[in-house]
Backbone as CSV, one residue per row, in Angstrom:
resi,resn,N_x,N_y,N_z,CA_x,CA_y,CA_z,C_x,C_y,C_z
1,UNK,175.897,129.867,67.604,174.724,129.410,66.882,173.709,130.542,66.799
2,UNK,172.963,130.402,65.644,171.816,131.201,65.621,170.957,131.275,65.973
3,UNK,170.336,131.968,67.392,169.485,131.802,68.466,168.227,132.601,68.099
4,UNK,167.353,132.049,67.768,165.977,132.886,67.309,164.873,131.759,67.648
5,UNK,163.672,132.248,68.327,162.233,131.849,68.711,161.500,130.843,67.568
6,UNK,162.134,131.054,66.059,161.890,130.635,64.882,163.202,129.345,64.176
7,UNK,163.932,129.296,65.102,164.663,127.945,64.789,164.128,126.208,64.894
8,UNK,164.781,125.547,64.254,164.187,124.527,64.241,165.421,124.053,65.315
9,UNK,164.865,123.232,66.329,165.620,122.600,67.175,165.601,121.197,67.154
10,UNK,164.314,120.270,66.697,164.665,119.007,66.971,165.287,118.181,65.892
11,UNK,165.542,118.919,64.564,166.113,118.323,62.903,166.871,119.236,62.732
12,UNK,167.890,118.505,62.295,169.540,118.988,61.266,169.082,118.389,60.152
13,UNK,169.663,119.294,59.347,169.877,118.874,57.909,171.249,119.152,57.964
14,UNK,172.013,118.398,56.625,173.409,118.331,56.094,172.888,117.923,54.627
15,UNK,173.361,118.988,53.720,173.058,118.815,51.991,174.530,118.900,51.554
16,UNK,175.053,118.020,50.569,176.010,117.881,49.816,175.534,118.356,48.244
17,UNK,175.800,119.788,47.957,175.225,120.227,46.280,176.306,120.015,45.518
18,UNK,175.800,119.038,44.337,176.816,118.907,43.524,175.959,119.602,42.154
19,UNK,176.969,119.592,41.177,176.218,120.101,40.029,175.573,118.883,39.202
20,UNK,174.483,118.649,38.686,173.777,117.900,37.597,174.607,117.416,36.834
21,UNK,174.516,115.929,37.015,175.801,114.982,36.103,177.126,114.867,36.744
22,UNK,177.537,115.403,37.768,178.345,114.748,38.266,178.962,113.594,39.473
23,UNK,179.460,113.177,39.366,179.860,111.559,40.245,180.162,111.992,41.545
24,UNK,180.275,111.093,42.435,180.727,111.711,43.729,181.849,111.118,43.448
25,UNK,182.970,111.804,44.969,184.181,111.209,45.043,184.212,110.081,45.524
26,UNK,185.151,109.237,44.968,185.636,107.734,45.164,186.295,107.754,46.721
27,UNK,185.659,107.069,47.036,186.319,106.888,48.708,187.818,105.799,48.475
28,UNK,188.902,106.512,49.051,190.121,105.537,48.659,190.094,104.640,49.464
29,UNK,189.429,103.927,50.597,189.362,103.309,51.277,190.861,103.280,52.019
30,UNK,191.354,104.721,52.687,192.409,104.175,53.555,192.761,103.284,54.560
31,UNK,193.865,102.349,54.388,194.613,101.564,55.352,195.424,101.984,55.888
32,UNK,195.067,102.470,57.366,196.449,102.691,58.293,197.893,101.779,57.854
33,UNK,197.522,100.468,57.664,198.646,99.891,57.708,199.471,99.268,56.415
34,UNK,198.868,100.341,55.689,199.303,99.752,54.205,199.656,101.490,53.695
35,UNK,200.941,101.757,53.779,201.845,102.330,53.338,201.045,103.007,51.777
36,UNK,201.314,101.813,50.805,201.161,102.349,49.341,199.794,103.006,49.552
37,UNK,198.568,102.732,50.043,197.343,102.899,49.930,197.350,104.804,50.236
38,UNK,198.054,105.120,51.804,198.269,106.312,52.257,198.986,107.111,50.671
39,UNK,199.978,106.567,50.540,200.523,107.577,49.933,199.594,107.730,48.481
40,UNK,199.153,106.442,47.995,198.265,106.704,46.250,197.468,108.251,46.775
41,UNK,196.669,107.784,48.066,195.416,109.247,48.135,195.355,110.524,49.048
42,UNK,197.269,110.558,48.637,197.859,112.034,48.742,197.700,112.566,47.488
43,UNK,197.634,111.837,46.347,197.005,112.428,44.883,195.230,112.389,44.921
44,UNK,194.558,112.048,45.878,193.524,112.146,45.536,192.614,113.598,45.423
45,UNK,191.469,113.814,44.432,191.178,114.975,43.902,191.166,116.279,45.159
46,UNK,190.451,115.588,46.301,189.739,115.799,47.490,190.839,115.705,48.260
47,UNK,190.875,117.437,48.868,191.708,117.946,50.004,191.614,116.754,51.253
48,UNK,190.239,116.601,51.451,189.866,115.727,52.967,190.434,114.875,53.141
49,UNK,190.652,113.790,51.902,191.156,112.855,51.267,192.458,112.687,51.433
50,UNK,193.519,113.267,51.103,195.008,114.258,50.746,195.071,114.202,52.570
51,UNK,194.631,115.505,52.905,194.960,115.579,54.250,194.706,114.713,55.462
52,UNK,193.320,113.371,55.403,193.563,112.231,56.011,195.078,111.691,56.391
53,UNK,195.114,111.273,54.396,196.249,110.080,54.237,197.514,110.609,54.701
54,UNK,197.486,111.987,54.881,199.157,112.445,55.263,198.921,112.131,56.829
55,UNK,197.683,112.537,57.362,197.463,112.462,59.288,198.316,110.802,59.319
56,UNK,197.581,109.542,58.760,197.695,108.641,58.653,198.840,107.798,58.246
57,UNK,199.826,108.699,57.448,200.779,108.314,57.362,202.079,109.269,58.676
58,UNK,201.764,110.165,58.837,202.622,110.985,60.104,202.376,109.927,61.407
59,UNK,201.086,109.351,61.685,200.932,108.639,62.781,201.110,107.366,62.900
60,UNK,201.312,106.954,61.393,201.839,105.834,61.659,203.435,105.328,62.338
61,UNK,204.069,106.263,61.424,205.662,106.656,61.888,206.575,105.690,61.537
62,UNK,206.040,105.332,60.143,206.222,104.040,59.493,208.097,104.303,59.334
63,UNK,208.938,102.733,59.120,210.149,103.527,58.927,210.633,103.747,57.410
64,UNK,209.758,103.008,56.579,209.351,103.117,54.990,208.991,104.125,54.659
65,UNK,208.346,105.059,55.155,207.238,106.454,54.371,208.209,107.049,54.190
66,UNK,209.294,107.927,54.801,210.322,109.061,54.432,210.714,108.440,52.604
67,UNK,211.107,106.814,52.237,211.207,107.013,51.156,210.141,106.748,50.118
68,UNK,209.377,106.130,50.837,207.795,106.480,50.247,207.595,107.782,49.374
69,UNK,207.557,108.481,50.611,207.031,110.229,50.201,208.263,110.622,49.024
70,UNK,209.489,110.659,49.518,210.356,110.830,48.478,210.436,110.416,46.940
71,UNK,210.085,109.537,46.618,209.779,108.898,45.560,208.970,109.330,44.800
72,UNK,207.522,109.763,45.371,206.438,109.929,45.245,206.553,111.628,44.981
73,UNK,207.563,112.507,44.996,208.440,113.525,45.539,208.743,113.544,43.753
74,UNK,209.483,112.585,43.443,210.463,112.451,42.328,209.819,112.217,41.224
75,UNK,208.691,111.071,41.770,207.816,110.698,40.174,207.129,111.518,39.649
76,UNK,206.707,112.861,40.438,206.122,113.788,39.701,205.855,114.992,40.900
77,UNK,207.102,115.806,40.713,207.945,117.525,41.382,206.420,117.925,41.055
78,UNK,205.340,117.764,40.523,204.545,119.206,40.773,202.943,118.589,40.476
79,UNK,203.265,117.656,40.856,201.622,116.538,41.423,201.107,117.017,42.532
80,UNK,200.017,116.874,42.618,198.541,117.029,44.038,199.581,116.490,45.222
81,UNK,200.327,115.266,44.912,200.635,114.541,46.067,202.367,115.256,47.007
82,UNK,202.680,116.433,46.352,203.910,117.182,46.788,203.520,117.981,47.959
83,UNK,202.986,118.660,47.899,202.227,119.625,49.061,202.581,118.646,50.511
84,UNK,201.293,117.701,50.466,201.127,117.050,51.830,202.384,115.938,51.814
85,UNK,203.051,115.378,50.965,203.955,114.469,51.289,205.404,115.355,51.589
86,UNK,205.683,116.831,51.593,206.558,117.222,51.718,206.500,118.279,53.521
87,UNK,205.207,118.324,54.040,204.576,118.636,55.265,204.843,117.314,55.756
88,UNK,204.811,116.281,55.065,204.792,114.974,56.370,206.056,114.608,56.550
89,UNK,207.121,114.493,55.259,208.363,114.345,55.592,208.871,115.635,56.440
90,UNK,208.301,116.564,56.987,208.837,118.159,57.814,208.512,117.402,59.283
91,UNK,207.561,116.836,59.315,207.070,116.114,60.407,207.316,114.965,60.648
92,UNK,207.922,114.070,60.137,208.857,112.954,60.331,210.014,112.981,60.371
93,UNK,210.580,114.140,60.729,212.285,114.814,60.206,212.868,114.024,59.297
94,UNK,212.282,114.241,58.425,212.906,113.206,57.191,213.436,114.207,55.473
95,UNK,212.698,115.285,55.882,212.782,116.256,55.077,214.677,116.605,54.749
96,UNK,214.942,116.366,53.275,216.575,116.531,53.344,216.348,117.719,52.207
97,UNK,217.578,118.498,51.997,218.003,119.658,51.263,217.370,119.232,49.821
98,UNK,218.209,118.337,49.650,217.192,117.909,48.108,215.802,118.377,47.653
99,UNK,215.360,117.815,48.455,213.601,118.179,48.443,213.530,119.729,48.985
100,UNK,213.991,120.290,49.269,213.574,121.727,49.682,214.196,122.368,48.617
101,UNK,215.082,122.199,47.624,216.004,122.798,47.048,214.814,122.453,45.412
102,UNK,214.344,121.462,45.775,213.221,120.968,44.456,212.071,121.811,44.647
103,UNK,211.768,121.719,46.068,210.151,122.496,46.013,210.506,124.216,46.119
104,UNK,211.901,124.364,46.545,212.086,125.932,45.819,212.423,126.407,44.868
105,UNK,212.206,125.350,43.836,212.621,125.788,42.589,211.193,125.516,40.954
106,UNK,210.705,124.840,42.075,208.938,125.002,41.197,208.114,126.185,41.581
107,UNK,207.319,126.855,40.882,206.792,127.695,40.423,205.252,127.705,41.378
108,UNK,204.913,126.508,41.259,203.471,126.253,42.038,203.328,126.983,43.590
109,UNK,203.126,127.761,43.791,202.603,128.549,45.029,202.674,127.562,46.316
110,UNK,202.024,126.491,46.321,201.583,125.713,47.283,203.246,124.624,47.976
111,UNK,203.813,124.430,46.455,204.817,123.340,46.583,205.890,124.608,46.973
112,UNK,206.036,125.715,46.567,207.203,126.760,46.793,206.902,127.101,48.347
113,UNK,205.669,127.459,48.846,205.544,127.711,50.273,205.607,126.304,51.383
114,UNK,205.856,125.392,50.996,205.851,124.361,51.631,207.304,124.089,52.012
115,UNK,208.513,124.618,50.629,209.808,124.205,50.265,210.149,125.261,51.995
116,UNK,209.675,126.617,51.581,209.641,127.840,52.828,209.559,127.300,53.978
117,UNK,208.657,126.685,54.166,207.767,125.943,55.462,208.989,125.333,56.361
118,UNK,209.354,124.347,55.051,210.234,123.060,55.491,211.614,123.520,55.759
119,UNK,212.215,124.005,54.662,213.935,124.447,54.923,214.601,125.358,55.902
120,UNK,215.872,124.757,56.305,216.655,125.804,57.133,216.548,127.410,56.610
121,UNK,216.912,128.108,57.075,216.695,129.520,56.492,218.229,129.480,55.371
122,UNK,219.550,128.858,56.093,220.350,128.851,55.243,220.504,127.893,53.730
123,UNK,219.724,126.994,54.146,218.960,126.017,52.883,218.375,127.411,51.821
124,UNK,217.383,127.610,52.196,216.426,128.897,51.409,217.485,129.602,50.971
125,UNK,218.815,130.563,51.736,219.406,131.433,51.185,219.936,131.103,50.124
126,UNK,220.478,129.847,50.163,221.549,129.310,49.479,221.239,128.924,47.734
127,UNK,219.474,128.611,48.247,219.053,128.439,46.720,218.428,129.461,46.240
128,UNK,217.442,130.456,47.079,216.697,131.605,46.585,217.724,132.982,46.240
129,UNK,218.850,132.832,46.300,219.842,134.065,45.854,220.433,132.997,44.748
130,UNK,220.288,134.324,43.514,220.818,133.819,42.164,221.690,134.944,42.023
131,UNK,222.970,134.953,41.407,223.396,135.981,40.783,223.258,137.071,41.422
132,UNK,223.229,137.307,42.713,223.451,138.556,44.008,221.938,139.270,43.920
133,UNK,220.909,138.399,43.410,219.025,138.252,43.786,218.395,137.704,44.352
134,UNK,217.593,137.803,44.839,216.735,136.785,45.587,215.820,136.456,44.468
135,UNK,215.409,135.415,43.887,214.841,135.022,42.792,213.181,133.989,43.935
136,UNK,212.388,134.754,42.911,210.890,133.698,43.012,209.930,133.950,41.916
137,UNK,209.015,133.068,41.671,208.283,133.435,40.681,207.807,134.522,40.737
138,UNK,206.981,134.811,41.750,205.934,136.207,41.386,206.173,137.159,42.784
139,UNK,205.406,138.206,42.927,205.752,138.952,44.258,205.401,138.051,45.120
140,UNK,203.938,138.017,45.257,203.858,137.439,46.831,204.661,136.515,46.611
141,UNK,205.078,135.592,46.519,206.316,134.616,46.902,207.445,134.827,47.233
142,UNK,208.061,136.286,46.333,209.098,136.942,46.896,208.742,137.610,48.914
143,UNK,207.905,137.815,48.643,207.452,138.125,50.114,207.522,137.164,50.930
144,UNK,207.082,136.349,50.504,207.314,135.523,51.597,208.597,134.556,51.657
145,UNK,208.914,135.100,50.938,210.568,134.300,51.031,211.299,135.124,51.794
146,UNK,210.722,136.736,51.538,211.673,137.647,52.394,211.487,137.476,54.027
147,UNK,210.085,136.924,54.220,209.684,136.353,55.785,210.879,135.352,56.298
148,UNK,210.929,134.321,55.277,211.445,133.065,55.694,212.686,133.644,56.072
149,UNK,213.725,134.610,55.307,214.728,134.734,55.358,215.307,135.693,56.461
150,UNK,214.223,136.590,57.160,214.106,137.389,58.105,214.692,135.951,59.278
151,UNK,214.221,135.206,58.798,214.346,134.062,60.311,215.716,133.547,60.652
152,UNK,216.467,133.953,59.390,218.096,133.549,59.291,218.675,134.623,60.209
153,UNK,219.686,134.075,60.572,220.962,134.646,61.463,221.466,135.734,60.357
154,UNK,221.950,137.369,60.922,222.389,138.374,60.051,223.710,137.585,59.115
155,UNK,223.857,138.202,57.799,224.355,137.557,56.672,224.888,138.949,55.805
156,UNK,225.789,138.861,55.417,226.070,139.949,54.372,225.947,139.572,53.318
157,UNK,225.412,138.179,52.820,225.333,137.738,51.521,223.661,137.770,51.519
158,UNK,222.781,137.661,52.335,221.408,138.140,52.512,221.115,139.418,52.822
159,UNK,221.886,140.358,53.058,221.737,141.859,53.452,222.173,142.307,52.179
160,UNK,222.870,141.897,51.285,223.575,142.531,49.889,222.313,141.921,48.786
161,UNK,221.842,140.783,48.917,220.674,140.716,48.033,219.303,140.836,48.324
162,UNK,219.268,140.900,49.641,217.937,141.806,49.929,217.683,143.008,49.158
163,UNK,219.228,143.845,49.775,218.913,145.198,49.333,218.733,145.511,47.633
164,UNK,219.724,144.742,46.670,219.640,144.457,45.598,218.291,144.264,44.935
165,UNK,217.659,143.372,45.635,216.575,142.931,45.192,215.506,144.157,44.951
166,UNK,215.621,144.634,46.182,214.565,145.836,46.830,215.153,146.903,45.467
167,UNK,215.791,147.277,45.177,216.596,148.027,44.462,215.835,147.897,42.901
């Protein structure tokens, strides 16, 4: 804290600046115990929001959410709600090849490092080598795919498209 002779000690302030004309966010009113509610405001605009409903659905340990999230996975590969529902199925071991093989094959930064996050390293090899390449959208992603893949057991089919790649 900022310790000066000139601080105010007995009042806090907390200001929320929004810009002129705009609404606040809609509180989703989460229910621990209502499944659909968690997963709707994993799409909600608001990170806080998003990252609640995933706490809330990981702690619940519901035996419904794995196909919850999945679904929710399927109805729309590159929605707000992929990120945190594909971290919670990593954390419910519910996470299957499918879904890692989907979120490594979208483009979105957030859903591609998550696919990283989640998959075996031989999962990752198997889909991020195309045609004797390691394929990703842009560099940094290639980078960090080259992290993920550092984590795999030595491979001559990852040592031949590493080097390729690098090449």
């Amino acid at each position: 804290a900022y310790e000066t002779p000139l601080r105010d000690k007995s009042m806090g302030r907390l200001y929320r600046v929004y810009p002129r004309g705009s609404e606040n966010d809609v509180n989703p009113k989460l229910d621990p115990k209502n499944l659909d509610s968690l997963a709707a405001a994993l799409s909600h605009p608001n990170l806080f929001w998003r990252t609640q409903a995933q706490r809330l659905i990981i702690e619940s340990a519901s035996p419904d959410a794995a196909a919850k999230l999945k679904a929710l996975i399927q109805k729309d590969p590159n929605g707000r709600a992929v990120v945190p529902a594909i971290y919670a199925l990593k954390i419910l071991g519910a996470a299957d090849d499918e879904i890692v093989k989907s979120a490594l094959a979208s483009t979105d930064r957030g859903i591609f490092r998550a696919g990283l996050a989640t998959g075996s390293p031989e999962i990752i090899a198997s889909t991020v080598i195309q045609g004797g390449l390691i394929k990703a959208p842009d560099a940094r992603m290639l980078a960090e795919t080259f992290v993920a893949l550092s984590k795999a057991a030595p491979s001559d089919t990852v040592g031949k498209a590493l080097l390729a790649t690098l090449k």
